[in-house]
C-alpha positions as CSV (number, residue, x, y, z in Angstrom):
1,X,14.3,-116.8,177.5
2,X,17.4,-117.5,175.0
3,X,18.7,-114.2,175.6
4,X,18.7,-115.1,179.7
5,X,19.9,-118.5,179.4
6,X,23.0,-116.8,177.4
7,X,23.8,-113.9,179.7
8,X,22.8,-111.5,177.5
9,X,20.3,-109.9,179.8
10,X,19.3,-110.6,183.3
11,X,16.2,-112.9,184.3
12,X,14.5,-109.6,185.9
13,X,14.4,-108.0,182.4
14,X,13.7,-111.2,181.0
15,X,10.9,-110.9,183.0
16,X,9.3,-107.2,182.5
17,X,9.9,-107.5,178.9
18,X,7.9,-111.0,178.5
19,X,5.2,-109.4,181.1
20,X,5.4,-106.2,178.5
21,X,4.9,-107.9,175.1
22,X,2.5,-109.9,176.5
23,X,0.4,-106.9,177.5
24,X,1.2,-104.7,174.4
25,X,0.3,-107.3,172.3
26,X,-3.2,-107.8,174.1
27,X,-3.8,-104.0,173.3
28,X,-2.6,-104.1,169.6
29,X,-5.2,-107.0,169.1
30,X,-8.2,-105.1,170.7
31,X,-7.2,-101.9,168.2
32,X,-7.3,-103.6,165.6
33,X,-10.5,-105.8,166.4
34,X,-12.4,-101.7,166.6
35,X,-12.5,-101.3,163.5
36,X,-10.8,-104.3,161.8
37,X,-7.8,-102.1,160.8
38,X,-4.1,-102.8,160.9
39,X,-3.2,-99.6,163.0
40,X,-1.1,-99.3,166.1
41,X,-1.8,-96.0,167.1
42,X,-4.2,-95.4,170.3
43,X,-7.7,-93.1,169.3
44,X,-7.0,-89.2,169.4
45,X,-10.1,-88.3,170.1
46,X,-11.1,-88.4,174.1
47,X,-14.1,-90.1,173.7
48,X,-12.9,-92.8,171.4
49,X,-9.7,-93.2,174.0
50,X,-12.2,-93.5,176.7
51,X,-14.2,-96.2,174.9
52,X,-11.1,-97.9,173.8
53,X,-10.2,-98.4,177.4
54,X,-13.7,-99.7,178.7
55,X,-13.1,-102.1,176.0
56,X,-9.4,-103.3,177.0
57,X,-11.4,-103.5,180.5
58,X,-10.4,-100.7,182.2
59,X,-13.1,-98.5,184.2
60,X,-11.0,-95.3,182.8
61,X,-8.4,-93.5,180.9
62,X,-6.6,-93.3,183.9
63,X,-6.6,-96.8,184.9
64,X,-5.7,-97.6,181.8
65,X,-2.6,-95.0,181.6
66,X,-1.2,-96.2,184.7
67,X,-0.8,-99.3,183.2
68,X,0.1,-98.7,179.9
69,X,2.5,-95.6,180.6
70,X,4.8,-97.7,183.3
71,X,5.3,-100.8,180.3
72,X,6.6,-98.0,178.2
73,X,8.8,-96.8,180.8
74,X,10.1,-100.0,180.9
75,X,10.5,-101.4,177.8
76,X,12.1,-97.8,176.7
77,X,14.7,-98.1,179.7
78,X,15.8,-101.6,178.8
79,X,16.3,-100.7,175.6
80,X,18.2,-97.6,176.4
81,X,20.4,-99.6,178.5
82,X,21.7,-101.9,175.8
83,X,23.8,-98.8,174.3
84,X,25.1,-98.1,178.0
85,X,28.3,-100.0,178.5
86,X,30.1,-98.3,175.3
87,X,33.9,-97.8,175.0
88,X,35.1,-94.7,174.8
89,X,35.0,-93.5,170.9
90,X,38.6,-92.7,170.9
91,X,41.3,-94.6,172.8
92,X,43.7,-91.5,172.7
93,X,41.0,-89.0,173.7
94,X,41.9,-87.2,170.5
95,X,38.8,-84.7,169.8
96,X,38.6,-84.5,166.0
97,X,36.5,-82.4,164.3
98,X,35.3,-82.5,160.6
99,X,33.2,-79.2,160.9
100,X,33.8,-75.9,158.6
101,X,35.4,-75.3,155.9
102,X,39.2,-75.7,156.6
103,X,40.7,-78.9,157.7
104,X,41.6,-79.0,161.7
105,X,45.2,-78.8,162.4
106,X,45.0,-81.7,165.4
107,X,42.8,-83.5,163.4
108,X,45.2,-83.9,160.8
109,X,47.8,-84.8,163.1
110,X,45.5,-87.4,164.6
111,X,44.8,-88.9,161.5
112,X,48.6,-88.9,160.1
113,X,49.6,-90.5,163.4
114,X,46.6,-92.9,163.2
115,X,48.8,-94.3,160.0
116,X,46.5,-92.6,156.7
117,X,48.8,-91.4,154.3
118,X,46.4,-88.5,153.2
119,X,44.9,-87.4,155.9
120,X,43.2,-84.5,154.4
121,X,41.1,-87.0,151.7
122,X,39.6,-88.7,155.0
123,X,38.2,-85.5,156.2
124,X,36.7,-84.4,153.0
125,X,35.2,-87.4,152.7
126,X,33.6,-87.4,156.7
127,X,32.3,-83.5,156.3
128,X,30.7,-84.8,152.5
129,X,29.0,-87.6,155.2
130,X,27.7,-84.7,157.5
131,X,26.7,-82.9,154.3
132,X,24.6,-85.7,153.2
133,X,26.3,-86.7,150.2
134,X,24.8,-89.8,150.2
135,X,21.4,-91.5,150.8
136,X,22.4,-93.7,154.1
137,X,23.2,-90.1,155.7
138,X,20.7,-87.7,154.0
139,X,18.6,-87.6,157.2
140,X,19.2,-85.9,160.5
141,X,19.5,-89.0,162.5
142,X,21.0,-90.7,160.6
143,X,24.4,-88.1,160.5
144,X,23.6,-88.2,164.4
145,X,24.4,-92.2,164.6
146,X,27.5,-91.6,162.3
147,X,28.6,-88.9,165.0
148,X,28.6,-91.2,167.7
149,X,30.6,-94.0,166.0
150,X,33.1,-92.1,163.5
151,X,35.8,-91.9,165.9
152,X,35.6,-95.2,166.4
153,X,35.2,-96.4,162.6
154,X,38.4,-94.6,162.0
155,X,39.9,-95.9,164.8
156,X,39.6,-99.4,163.3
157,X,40.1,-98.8,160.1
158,X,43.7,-97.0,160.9
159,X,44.2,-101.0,162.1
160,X,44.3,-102.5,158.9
161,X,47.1,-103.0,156.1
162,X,46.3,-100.2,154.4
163,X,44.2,-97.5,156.4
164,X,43.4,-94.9,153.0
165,X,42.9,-98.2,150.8
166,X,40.1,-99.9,154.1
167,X,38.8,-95.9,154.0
168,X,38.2,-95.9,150.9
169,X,36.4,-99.2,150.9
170,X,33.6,-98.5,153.8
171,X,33.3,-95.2,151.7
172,X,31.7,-97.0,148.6
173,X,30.0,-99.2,150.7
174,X,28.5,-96.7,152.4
175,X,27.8,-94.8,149.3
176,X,25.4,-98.1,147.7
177,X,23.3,-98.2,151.3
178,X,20.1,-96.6,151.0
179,X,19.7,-95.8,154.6
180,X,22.1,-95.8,157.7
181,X,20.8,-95.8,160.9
182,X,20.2,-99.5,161.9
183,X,23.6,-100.1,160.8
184,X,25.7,-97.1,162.4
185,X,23.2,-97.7,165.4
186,X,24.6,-101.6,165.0
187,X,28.3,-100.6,165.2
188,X,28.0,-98.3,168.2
189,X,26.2,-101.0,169.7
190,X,28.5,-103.8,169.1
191,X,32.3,-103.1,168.3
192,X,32.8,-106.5,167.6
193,X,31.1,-106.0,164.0
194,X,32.6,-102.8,163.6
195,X,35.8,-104.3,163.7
196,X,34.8,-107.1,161.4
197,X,34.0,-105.0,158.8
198,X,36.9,-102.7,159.3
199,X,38.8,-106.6,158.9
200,X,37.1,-106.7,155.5
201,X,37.4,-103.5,154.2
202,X,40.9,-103.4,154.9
203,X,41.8,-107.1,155.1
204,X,39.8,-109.1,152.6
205,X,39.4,-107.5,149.4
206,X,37.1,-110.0,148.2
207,X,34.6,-110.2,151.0
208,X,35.0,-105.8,150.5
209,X,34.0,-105.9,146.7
210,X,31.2,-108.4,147.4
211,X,30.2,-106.4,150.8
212,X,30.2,-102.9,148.7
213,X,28.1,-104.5,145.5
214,X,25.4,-106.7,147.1
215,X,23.9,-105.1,149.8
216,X,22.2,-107.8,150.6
217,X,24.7,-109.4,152.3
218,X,24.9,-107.2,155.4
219,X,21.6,-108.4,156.9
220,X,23.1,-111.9,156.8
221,X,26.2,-110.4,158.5
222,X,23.3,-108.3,161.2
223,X,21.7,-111.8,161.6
224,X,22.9,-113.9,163.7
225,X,20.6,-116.5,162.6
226,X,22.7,-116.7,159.0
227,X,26.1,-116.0,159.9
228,X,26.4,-118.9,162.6
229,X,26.8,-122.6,161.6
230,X,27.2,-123.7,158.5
231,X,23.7,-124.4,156.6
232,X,23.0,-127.8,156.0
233,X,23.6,-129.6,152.5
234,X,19.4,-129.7,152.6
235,X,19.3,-126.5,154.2
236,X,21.8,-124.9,151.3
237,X,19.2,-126.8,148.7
238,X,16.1,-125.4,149.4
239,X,17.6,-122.1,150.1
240,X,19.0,-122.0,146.2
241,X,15.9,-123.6,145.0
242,X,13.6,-120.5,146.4
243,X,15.6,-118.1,144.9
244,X,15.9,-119.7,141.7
245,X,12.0,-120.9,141.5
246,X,10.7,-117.5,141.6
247,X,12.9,-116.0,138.5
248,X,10.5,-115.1,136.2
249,X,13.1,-116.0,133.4
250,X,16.0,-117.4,132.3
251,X,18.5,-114.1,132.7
252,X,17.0,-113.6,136.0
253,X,17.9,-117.1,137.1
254,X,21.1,-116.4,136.4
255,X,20.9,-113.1,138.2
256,X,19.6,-114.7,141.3
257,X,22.2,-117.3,141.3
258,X,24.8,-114.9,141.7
259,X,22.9,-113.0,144.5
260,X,22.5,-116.0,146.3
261,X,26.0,-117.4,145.4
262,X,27.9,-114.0,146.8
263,X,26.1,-113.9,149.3
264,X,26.7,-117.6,150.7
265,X,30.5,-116.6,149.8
266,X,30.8,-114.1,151.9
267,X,29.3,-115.4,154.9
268,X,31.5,-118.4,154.4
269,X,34.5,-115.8,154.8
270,X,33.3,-113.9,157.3
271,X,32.7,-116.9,159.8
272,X,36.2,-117.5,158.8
273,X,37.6,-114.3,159.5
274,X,35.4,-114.0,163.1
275,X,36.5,-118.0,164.3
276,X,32.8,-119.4,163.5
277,X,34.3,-121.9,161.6
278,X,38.3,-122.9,161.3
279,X,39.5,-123.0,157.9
280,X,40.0,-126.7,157.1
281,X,36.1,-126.4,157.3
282,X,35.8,-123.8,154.3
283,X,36.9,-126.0,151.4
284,X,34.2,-128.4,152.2
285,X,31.8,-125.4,152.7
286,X,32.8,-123.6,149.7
287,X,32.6,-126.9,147.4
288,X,29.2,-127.4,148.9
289,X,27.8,-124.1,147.4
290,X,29.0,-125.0,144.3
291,X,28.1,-128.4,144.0
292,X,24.3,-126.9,144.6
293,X,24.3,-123.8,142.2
294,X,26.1,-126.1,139.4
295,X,23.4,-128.3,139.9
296,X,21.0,-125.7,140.0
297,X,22.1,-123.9,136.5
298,X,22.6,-127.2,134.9
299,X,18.9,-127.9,135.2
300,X,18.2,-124.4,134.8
301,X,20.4,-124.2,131.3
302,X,18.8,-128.1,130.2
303,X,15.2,-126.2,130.3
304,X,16.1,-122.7,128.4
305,X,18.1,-125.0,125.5
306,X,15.6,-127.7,125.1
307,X,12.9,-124.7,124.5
308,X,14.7,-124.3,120.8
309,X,16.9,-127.6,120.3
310,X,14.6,-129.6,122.1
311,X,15.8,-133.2,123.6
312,X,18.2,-135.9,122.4
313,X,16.1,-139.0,122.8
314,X,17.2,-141.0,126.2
315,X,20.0,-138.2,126.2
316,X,21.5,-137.0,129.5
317,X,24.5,-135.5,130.9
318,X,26.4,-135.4,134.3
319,X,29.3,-133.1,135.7
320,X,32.0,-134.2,137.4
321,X,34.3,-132.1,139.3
322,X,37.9,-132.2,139.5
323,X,40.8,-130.5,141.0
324,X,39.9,-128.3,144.3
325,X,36.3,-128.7,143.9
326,X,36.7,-132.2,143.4
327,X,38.4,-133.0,146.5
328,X,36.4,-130.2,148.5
329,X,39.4,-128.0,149.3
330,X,38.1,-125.0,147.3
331,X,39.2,-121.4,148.4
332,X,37.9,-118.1,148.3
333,X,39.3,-117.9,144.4
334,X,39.1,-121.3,143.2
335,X,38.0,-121.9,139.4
336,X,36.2,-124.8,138.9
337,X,37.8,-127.9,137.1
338,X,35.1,-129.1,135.4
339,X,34.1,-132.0,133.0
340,X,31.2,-133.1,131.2
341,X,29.8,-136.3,130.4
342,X,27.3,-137.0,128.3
343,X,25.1,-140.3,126.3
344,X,22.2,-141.1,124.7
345,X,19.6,-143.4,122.8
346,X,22.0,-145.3,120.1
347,X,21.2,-144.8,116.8
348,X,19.6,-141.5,117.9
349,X,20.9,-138.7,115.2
350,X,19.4,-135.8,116.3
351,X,17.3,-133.5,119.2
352,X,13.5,-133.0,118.9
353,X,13.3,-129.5,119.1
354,X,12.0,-126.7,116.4
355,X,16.1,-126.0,115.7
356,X,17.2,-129.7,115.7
357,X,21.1,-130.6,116.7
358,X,23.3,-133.7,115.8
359,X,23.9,-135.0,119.9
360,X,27.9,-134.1,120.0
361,X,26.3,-130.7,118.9
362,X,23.7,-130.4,120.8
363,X,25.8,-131.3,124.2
364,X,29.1,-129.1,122.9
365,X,26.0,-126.5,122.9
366,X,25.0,-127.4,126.0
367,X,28.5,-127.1,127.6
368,X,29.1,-124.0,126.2
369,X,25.8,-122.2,127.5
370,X,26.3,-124.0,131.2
371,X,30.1,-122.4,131.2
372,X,28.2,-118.9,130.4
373,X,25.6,-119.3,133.2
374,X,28.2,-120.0,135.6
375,X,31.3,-117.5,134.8
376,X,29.6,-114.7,132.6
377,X,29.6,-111.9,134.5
378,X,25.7,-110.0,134.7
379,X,24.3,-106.8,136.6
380,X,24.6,-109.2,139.9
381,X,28.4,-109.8,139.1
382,X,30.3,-113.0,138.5
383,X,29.7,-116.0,139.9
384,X,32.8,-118.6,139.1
385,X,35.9,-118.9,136.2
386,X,35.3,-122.7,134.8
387,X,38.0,-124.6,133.7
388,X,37.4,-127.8,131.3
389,X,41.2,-128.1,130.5
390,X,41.1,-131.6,132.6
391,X,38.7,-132.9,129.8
392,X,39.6,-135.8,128.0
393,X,42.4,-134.7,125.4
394,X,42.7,-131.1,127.1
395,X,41.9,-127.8,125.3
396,X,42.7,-130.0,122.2
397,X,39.0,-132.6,123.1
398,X,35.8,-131.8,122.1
399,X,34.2,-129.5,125.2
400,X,31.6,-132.2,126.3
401,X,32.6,-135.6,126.3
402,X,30.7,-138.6,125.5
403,X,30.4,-141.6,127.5
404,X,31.8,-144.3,125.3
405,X,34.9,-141.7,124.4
406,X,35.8,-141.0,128.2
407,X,36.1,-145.1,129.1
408,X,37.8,-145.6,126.0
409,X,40.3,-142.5,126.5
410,X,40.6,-143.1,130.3
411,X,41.3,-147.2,130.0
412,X,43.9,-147.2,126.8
413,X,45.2,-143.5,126.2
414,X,44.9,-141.0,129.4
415,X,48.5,-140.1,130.6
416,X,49.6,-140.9,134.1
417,X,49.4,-137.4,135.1
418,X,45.3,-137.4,133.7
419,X,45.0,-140.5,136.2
420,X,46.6,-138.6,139.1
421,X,44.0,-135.8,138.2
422,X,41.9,-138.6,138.2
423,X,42.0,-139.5,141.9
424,X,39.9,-135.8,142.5
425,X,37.3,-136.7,140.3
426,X,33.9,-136.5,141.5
427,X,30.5,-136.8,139.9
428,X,28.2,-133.9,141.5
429,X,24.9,-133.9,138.6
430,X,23.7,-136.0,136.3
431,X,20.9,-138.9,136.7
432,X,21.7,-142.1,139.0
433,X,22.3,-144.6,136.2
434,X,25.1,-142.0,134.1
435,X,26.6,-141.2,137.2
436,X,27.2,-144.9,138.4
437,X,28.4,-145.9,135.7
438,X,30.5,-142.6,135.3
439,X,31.8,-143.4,139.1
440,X,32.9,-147.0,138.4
441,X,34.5,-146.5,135.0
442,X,36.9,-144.0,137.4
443,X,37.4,-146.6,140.0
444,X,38.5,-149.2,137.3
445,X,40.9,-146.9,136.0
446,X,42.0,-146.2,139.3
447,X,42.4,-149.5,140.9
448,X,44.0,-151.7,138.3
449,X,47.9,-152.7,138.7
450,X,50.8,-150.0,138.0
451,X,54.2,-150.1,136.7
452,X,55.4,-148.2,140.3
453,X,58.9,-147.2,138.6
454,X,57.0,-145.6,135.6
455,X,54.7,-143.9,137.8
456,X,57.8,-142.7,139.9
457,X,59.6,-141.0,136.7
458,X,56.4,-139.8,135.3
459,X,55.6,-137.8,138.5
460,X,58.9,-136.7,138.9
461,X,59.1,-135.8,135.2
462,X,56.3,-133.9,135.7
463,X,57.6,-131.7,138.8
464,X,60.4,-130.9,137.3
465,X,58.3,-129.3,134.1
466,X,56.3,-127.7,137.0
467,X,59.2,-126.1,139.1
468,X,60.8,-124.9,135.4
469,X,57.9,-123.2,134.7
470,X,56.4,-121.9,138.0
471,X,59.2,-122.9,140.9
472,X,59.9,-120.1,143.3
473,X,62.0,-120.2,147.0
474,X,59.0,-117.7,148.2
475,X,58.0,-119.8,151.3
476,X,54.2,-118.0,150.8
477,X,53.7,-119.1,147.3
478,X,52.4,-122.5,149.0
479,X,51.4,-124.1,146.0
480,X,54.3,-124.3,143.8
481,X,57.3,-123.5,146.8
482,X,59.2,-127.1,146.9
483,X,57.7,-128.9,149.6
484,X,53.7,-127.0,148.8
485,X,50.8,-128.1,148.1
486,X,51.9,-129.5,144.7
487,X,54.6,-132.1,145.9
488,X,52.1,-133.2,149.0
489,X,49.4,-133.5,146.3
490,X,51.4,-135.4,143.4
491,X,52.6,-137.8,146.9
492,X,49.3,-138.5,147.7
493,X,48.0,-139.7,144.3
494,X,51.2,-141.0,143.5
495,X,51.1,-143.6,146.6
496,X,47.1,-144.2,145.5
497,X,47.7,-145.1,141.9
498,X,50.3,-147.8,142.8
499,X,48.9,-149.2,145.8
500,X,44.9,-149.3,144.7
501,X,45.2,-152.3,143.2
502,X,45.5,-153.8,146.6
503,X,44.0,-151.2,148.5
504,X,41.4,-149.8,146.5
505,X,40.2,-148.4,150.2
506,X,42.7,-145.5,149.8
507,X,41.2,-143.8,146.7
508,X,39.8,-140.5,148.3
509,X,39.4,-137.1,146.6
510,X,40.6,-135.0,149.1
511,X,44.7,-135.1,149.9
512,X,44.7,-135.0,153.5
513,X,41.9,-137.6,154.1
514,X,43.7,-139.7,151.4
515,X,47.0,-139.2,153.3
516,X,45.2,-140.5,156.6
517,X,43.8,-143.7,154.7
518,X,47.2,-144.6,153.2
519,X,48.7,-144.0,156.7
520,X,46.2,-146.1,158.3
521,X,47.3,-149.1,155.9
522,X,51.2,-148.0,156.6
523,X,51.1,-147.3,152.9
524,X,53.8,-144.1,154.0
525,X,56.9,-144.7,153.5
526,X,59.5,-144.2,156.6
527,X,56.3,-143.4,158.4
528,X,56.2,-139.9,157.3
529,X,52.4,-139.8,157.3
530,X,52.1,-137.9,160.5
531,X,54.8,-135.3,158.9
532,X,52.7,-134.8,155.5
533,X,49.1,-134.9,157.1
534,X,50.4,-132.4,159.3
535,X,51.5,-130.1,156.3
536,X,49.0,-130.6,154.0
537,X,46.6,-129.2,157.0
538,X,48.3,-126.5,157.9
539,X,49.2,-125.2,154.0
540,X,45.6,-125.9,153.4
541,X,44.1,-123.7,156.3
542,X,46.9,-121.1,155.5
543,X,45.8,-121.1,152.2
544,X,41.9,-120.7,152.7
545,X,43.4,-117.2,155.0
546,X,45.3,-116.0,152.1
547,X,43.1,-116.2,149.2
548,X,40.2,-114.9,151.4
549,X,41.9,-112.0,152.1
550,X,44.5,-110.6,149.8
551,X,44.4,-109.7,146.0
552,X,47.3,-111.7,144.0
553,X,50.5,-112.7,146.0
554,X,51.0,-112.5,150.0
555,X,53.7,-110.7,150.8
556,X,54.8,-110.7,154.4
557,X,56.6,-107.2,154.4
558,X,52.8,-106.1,153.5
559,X,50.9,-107.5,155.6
560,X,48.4,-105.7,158.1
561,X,49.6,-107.0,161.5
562,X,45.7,-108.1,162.2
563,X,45.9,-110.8,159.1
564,X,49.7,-112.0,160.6
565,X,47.7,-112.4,163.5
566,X,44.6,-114.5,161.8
567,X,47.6,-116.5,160.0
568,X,49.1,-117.7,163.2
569,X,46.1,-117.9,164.6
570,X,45.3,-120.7,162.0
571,X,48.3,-122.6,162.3
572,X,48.3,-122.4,166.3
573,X,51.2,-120.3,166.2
574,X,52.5,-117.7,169.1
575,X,53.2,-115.2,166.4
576,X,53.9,-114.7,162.9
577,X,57.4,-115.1,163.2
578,X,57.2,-118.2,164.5
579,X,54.6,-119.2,162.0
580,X,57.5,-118.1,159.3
581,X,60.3,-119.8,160.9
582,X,57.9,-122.9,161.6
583,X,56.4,-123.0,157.8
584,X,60.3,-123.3,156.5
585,X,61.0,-126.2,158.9
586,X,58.1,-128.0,157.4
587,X,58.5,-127.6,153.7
588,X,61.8,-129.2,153.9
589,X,60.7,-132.0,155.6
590,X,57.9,-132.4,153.4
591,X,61.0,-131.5,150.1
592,X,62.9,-134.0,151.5
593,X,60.0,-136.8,151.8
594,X,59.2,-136.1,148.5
595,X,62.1,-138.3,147.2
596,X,62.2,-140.7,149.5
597,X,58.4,-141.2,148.9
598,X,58.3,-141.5,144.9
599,X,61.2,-143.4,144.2
């Protein structure tokens, strides 16, 4: 009924297929009642056929063929007609052939012009396919699917950046699939997810790696059930929670985390790359999973430890996110800024366990082992890198912090740059009464009165150390180019440290809402807030595009024209080049309200 309603088939088959299931269902149930067996398979034997249709209520075989044969027929034509309206597997009409020993002439030529740089690798690698070299094309059928859609698979893969590298990519992914006939029966079927893998084999080199070592995740890419909207933050927590539940230990907790984490990853990227989602919709997505699978480990590490150390008495700890995660603009590669927070029972001096720890111990301990569930890399891969460099007193701090040390260190000693790191600071574990009280010893901090001069030459101090160290006129390095993501984030908590006192409103993690509240109290100077919300989206979205999809630095002169295209495509742009020419126009406006902003 679904499928009708959508267009994707007509009401007539809508029809005969419902009137079809209906009545092949009926049959299956009166097999199985014979002899209480789970068969699907009509008797052999004449009498027992015979019998078998008296029983489904037919006065003979014949009666009941005529039925049964024409549902066949039917369901077997509509079927068949799916795989009809195909395009034609080559646009060029170029025949080529991988057969026999010696590499075709034309097919070389084909190839070459197609854009691969060695042309005769590719065939080697398509005739070790129709050999059987691997198990997704050991059977006959199976080489028969890949027949029908090679020319095609080529075809798109000659689209992207680098044709031999996006080769090279489907090949080890096709080398870890244990079978391949749903999915080379899937691609003939539908180009659109032909061309979305050839996207991430050639453009995305993360979603590739993942694709290539967790199998797993093409059946959420064949289900459409998975890969549409975004799961729910209660959907995302009893998905991780059934994953994790039935570990049958610790290692294999950790093992399932980064199954379920890569795979919840990917799909994020691929509904990025395919227009399910738009990229200012990823950070929040991306922070979402990991707000859930810290959780997750936390709770999961708290149980492993306590089995040897035990419990501090009335001892608890929370995590609070900073940086990216903590304003819910993560990417594709973002670490996670992380602190933890920790108290317990006073006069308490050590956990109940058979190998007893002093508490700073015993949550230093902790700390350490919840880093290594969450960045260690296992048979499943790696999940996240963790950063705890924001901590209280940096790399120079004790790991975990306790509770009395962080308000003491936050009210009389933080710098001003800790407070503007501050502003992104968000508690995601930890039990209700830590976390309050976690959450307003951050707002007090935040909202008393400033010195707005010494919070003016401390930020600019501070860019300048930042553009010495890492400044760069590459217009595609949009953190640290003047006029990125650094001078539109030091603006925004600038403006919310010196006006929170009045306006403690304004305090938001995330730059771009925090921009629209201090525009909504006409907190902007020169009423640039249009101008900087308006860059901090676009270098944002452009942002999520880039570190989905390329390895280290973009570089324009490299770029596949089919990620260009998903780059203007993200900033509403006609093309690339005026995304380029458009991009330079906005970082020095945003440059040149950076001065006029902090001063």
């Amino acid at each position: 009924n679904r499928l009708a309603k959508r267009g994707w088939i007509k009401p007539e088959v809508r029809d005969d297929l419902a009137r079809s299931y209906i009545f092949l269902r009926g049959i299956e149930h009166r097999l199985q009642m014979v002899a209480d067996e789970q068969t699907h398979s009509l008797p052999e034997n004449s009498d027992a056929l015979a019998a078998f249709a008296r029983f489904a209520g037919y006065e003979s075989v014949s009666e009941f063929s005529a039925e049964l044969v024409p549902r066949l027929e039917a369901v077997q034509r509509h079927y068949a007609a799916l795989f009809e309206d195909m395009p034609e597997l080559t646009r060029g009409g170029t025949n080529m052939v991988f057969a026999g020993e010696a590499d075709d002439p034309q097919t070389v030529e084909a190839l070459a012009k197609m854009g691969y740089s060695q042309p005769h690798q590719v065939i080697e690698t398509v005739r070790g396919w129709h050999h059987g070299r691997y198990p997704a094309v050991r059977s006959a059928k199976a080489r028969e699917r890949l027949t029908e859609v090679q020319a095609l698979l080529i075809e798109a893969l000659a689209e992207t950046a680098n044709p031999d590298s996006a080769f090279a990519s489907f090949d080890r992914f096709l080398s870890q699939l244990p079978a391949g006939v749903q999915l080379f029966s899937l691609l003939r079927a539908n180009p659109n997810l032909l061309r979305l893998i050839a996207d991430i084999m050639g453009s995305a080199p993360r979603l590739a790696r993942i694709l290539s070592r967790h199998r797993r995740v093409l059946d959420a890419v064949l289900d459409p059930r998975l890969i549409g909207t975004l799961p729910t933050p209660e959907e995302l927590d009893a998905l991780i929670r059934e994953e994790l539940e039935s570990a049958s230990d610790f290692q294999e907790v950790l093992d399932r985390a980064r199954v379920i984490g890569n795979e919840q990853m990917f799909l994020i990227g691929v509904r990025i790359l395919s227009g399910i989602i738009v990229p200012s919709q990823a950070g929040g997505a991306y922070a979402l999973l990991a707000d859930h699978l810290i959780r997750a480990l936390q709770q999961a590490v708290e149980h492993d430890f306590a089995r040897v150390h035990g419990r501090v008495p009335d001892g608890k700890a929370a995590v609070v996110a900073m940086g990216k995660l903590g304003g819910r603009e993560m990417t594709a590669a973002s670490d996670l800024d992380l602190i933890l927070i920790y108290d317990f029972a006073p006069g308490a001096t050590q956990s109940d366990g058979p190998r007893p720890l002093a508490p700073s111990q015993y949550y230093t301990r902790l700390t350490q082992r919840l880093i290594s569930a969450l960045s260690s890399p296992t048979a499943e891969g790696q999940l996240y890198q963790v950063d705890m460099r924001l901590r209280p007193s940096g790399q120079k701090g004790p790991l975990a912090t306790q509770l009395s040390s962080f308000i003491e260190y936050q009210t009389n000693e933080a710098w001003t740059w800790e407070h503007m790191a501050l502003t992104r600071a968000r508690v995601i574990t930890g039990p209700p009464e830590l976390r309050a009280r976690i959450e307003q010893t951050i707002r007090d901090v935040l909202v008393r009165p400033r010195d707005r001069a010494k919070i003016a030459a401390d930020v600019h101090d501070m860019r300048r150390r930042i553009a010495a160290e890492k400044g760069t006129d590459e217009i595609w390095d949009l953190k640290y180019v003047r006029g990125g993501l650094v001078d539109l984030e030091f603006m925004a908590q600038y403006l919310q440290l010196i006006h929170a006192a009045e306006h403690p409103d304004v305090l938001d993690q995330n730059t771009v809402q925090a921009l629209q509240k201090l525009d909504g109290k006409g907190l902007i100077p020169g009423g640039a807030g249009t101008i900087l919300i308006s860059a901090a989206r676009l270098l944002n979205d452009l942002t999520q595009i880039v570190r989905l999809c390329v390895d280290g630095p973009f570089r324009a002169e490299e770029a596949s024209q089919g990620l260009k295209d998903l780059l203007a495509r993200a900033a509403d742009a006609p093309s690339f080049d005026r995304l380029e020419a458009d991009l330079r126009h906005i970082l020095a406006e945003t440059a040149a309200q950076f001065d006029r902003v902090i001063s």
